[in-house]
MIPA-102478 format. One line per field, with one value per residue (C-alpha): x, y, z; residue in one letter. Coordinates in Angstrom, 2 decimals, decimal comma, always signed. Layout:
<kolros>
x = c(X	...) .
y = c(Y	...) .
z = c(Z	...) .
resn = c(A	...) .
</kolros>
This chain:
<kolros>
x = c(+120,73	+117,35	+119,26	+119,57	+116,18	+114,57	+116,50	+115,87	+111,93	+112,79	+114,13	+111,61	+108,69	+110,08	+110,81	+106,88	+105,95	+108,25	+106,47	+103,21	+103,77	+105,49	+101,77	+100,67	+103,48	+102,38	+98,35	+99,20	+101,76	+98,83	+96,39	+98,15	+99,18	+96,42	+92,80	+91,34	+93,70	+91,20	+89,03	+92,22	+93,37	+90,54	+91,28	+94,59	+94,14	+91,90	+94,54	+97,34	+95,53	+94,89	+98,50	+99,79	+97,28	+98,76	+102,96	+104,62	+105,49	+107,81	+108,99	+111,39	+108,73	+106,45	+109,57	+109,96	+106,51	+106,67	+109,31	+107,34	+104,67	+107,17	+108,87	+105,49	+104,66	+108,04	+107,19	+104,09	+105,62	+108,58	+107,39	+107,70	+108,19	+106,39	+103,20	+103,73	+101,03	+100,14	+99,11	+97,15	+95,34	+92,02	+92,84	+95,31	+95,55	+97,99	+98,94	+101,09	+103,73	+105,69	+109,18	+110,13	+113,54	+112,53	+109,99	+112,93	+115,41	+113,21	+111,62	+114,98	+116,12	+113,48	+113,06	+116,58	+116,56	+114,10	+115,58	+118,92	+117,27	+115,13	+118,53	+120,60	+117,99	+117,72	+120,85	+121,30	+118,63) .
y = c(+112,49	+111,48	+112,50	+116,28	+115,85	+115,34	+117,81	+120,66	+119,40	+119,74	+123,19	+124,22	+122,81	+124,75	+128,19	+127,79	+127,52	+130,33	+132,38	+131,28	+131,77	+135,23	+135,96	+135,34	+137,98	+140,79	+140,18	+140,54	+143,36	+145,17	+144,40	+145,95	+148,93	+149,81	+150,89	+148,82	+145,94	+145,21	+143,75	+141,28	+140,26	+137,63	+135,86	+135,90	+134,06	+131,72	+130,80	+130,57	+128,10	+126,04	+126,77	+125,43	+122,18	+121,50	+122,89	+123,90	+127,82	+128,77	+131,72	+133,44	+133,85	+135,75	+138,26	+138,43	+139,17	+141,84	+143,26	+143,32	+145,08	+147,85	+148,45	+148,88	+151,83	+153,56	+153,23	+154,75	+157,42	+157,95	+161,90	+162,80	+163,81	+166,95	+168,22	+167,57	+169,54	+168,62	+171,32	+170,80	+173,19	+172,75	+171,86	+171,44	+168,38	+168,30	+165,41	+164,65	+161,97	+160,46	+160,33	+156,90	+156,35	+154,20	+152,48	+151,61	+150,64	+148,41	+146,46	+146,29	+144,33	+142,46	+141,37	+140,48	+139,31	+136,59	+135,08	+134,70	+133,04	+130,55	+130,06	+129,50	+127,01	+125,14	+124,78	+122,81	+120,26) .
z = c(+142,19	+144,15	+147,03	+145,67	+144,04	+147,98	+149,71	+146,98	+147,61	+151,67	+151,58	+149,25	+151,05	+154,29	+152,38	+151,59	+155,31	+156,39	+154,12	+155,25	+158,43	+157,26	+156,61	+159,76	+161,22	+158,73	+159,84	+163,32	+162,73	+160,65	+163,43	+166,06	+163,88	+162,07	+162,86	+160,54	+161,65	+164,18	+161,33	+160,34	+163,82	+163,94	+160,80	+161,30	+164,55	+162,92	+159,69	+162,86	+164,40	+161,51	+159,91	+163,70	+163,47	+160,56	+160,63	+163,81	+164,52	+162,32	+164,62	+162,07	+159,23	+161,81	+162,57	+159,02	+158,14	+160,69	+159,28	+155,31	+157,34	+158,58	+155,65	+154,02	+156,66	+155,47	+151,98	+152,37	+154,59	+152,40	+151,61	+155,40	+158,09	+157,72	+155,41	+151,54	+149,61	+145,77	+143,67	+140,61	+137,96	+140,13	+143,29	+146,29	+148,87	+151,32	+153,71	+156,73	+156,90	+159,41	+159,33	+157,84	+158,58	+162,02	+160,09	+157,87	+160,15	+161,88	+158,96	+157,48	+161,03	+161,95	+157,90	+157,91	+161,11	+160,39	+157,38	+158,39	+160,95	+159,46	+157,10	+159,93	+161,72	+158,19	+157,89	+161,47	+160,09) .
resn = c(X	X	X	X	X	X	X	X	X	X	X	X	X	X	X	X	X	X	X	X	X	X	X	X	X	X	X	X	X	X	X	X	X	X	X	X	X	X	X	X	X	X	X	X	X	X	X	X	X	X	X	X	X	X	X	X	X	X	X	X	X	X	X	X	X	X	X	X	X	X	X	X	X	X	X	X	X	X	X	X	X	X	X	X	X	X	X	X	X	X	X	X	X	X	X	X	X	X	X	X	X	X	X	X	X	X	X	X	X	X	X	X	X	X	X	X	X	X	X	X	X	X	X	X	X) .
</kolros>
């Protein structure tokens, strides 16, 4: 029973650092993608290097939080590829999108990608 009780605390204690270091992926994946993501790429460097001082690279939350950063692109891109107009009683605002199918296919790999991963590499320890 302590046994179960101490490896349920293990794998639960690493699910938290994959995700913190899936984080870290999605900063740097905003930071190279975005134009304001110049603004985030220093702090994300700064909460890497503390999050490695304190827990070693956990490589497949990084490729996961990449990932959560490219699916987020397709979502917001989900009304393209082309111009979509909205028309209201007063006004009319139209807007181009990207087409988000390769925004989708790669945030659904490299998502996936990183948690069978980490699930795989926890499973070896």
């Amino acid at each position: 029973m302590l046994a179960l009780a101490l490896e349920r605390k293990s794998h639960l204690i690493g699910c938290a650092w994959f995700w913190a270091w899936a984080a870290i992926g999605a900063g740097f994946a905003f930071g190279f993608i975005s134009f304001l993501g110049v603004l985030t790429l220093i702090p994300t460097l700064v909460l890497a290097f503390i999050l490695w001082r304190v827990h070693p690279v956990n490589w497949f939350g990084g490729v996961s939080g990449i990932g959560v950063m490219l699916l987020v692109i397709a979502y917001l891109q989900r009304q393209g590829p082309g111009t979509t107009c909205t028309h209201t009683a007063t006004s009319i605002s139209c807007d181009q999108h990207l087409n988000p199918l390769p925004w989708l296919v790669l945030g659904l790999l490299f998502f996936a990608a990183g948690i069978a991963g980490h699930a795989r590499h926890s499973a070896r320890a």
